[in-house]
VEXVO-433020 format. One line per 8 residues: number of its first residue (from 0); for each residue x, y, z of N, C-alpha, C. Coordinates in steps of 0.001 Angstrom, whole numbers, plus 500000, padded with zeros to 6 digits. Each point is the difference from the previous one (the first is absolute). Layout:
BEGIN
NUM = X Y Z X Y Z X Y Z; ... .
This chain:
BEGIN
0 = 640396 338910 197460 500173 501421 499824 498856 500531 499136; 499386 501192 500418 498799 500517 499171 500260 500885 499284; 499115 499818 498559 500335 500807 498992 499563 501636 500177; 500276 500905 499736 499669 501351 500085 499834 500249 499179; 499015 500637 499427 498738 500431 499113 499661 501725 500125; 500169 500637 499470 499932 501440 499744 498517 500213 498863; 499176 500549 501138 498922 500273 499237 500142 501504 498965; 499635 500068 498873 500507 501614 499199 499437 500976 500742 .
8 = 499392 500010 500722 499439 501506 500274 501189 500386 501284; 500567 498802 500737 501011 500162 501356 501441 500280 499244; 499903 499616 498561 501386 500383 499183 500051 501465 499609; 498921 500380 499683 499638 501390 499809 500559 500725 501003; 499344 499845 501110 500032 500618 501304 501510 500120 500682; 500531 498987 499157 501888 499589 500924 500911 500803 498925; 499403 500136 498689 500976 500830 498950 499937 501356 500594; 498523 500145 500345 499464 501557 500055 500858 500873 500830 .
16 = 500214 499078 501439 501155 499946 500779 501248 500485 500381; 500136 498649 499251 501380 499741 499344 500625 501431 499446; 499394 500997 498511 500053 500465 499677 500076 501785 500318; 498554 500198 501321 500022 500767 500521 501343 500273 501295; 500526 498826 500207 501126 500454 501072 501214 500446 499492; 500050 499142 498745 500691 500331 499023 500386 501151 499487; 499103 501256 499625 499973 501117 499446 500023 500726 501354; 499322 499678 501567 499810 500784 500729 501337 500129 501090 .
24 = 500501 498884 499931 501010 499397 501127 501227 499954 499511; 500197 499393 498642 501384 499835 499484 499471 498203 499487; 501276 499221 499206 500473 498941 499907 500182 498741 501130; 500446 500723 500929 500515 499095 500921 498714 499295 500871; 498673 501366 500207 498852 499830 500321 499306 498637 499510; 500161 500151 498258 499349 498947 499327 500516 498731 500114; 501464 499738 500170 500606 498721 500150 499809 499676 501270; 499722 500828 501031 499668 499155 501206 498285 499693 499893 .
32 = 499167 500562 499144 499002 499292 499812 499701 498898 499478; 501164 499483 499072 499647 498938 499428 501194 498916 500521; 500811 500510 501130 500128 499285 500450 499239 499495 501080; 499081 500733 500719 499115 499377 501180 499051 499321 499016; 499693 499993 498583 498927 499690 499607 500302 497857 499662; 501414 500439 499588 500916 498488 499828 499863 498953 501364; 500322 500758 501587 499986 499581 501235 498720 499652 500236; 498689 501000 499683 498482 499805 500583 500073 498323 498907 .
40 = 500141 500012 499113 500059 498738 498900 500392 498979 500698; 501267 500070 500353 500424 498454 500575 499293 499516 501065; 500183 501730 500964 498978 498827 501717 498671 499849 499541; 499238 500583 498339 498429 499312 500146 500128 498818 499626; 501099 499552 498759 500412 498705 499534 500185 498920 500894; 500828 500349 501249 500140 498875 500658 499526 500055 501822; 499327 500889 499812 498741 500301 501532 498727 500775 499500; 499401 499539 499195 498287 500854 499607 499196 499992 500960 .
48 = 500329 499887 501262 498728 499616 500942 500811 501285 501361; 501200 500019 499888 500597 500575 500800 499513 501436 500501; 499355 500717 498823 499470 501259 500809 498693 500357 500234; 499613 500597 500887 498858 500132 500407 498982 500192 499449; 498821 499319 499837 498984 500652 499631 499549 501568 500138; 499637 500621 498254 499532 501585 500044 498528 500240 501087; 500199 500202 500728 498691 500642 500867 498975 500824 499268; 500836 500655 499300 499067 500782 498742 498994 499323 498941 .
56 = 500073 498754 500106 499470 499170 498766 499860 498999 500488; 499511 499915 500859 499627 498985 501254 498472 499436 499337; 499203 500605 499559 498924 499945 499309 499378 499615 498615; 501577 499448 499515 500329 499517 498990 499200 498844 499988; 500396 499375 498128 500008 498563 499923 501100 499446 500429; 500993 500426 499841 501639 499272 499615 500386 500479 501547; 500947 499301 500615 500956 500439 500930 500961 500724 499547; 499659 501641 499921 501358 500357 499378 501281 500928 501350 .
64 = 500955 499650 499516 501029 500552 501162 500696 501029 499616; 500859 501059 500692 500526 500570 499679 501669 499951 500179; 501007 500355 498997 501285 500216 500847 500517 501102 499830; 500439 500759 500814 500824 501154 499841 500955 500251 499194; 500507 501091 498927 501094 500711 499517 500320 500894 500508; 501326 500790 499594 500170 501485 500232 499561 500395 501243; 500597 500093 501150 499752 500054 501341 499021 500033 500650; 499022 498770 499145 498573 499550 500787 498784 501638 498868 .
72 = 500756 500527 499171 499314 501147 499633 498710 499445 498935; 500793 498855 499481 499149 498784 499238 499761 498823 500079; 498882 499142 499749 499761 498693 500014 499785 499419 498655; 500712 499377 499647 499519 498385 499355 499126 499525 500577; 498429 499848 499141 498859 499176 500058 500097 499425 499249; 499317 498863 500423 500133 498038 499276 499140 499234 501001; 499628 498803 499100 499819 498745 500561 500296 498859 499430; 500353 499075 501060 500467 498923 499868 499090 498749 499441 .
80 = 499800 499356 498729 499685 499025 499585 501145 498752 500302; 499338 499372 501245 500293 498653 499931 499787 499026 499329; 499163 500036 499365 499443 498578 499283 501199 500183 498879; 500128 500823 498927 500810 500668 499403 501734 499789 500405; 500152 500502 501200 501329 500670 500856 500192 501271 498781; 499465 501071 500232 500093 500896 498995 499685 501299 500928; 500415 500941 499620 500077 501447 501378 499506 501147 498784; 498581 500672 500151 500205 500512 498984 500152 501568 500511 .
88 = 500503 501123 499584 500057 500815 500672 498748 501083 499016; 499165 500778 501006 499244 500608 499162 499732 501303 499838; 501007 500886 501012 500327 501211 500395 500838 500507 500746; 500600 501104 499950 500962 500426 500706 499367 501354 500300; 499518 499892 501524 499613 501588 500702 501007 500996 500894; 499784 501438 499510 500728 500705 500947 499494 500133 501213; 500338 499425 500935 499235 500177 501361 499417 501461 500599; 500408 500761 499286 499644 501913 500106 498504 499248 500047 .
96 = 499896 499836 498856 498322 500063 499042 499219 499894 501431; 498516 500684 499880 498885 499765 500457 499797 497385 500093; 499780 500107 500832 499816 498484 500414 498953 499486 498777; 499054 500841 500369 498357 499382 498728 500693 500093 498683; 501021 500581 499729 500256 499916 498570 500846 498884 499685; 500542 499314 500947 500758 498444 499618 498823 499106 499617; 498610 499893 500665 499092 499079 499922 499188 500434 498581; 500032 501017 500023 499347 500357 498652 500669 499351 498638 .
104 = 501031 500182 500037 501436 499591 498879 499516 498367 500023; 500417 499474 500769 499971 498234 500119 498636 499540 499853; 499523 499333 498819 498885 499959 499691 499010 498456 500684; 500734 498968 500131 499311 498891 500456 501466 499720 501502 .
């Protein structure tokens, strides 16, 4: 089973969230965010390879993949260290956004 690793700037980004649905949506908004955020956790823990490679960052160093939240409106970006077994996640994009601005964000 692989460890999941939360880089700070993707913790930032999941409070920011978190917080904004919160004030914008209600309570109930936010607990189903952190409950998909608990679910995206387990299937990277015990399938890190399972979702597709980001097309967006194809140009990368790292193989990084994406998985969907919130009715595909967001992705969990990560990659999978095997040598490790370690999943680190390094952003969470609103799929709205302009495309060039996911590649810009993800630095190697």
């Amino acid at each position: 089973m692989a460890k999941v690793i939360w880089e700070h700037s993707a913790l930032i980004v999941l409070f920011d969230y978190v917080e904004n649905a919160r004030l914008e949506f209600g309570a109930s908004t936010a607990k189903r965010w952190q409950k998909e955020r608990k679910d995206a956790e387990w299937s990277l823990e015990h399938y890190p390879t399972s979702h597709t490679p980001e097309q967006l960052l194809r140009l990368k160093k790292k193989l990084y993949r994406g998985r969907h939240l919130m009715n595909r409106r967001f992705k969990l970006i990560y990659y999978y260290d095997e040598v490790e077994d370690t999943v680190h996640i390094v952003d969470i994009w609103d799929t709205r956004m302009n495309p060039k601005a996911l590649a810009r964000r993800i630095k190697s």
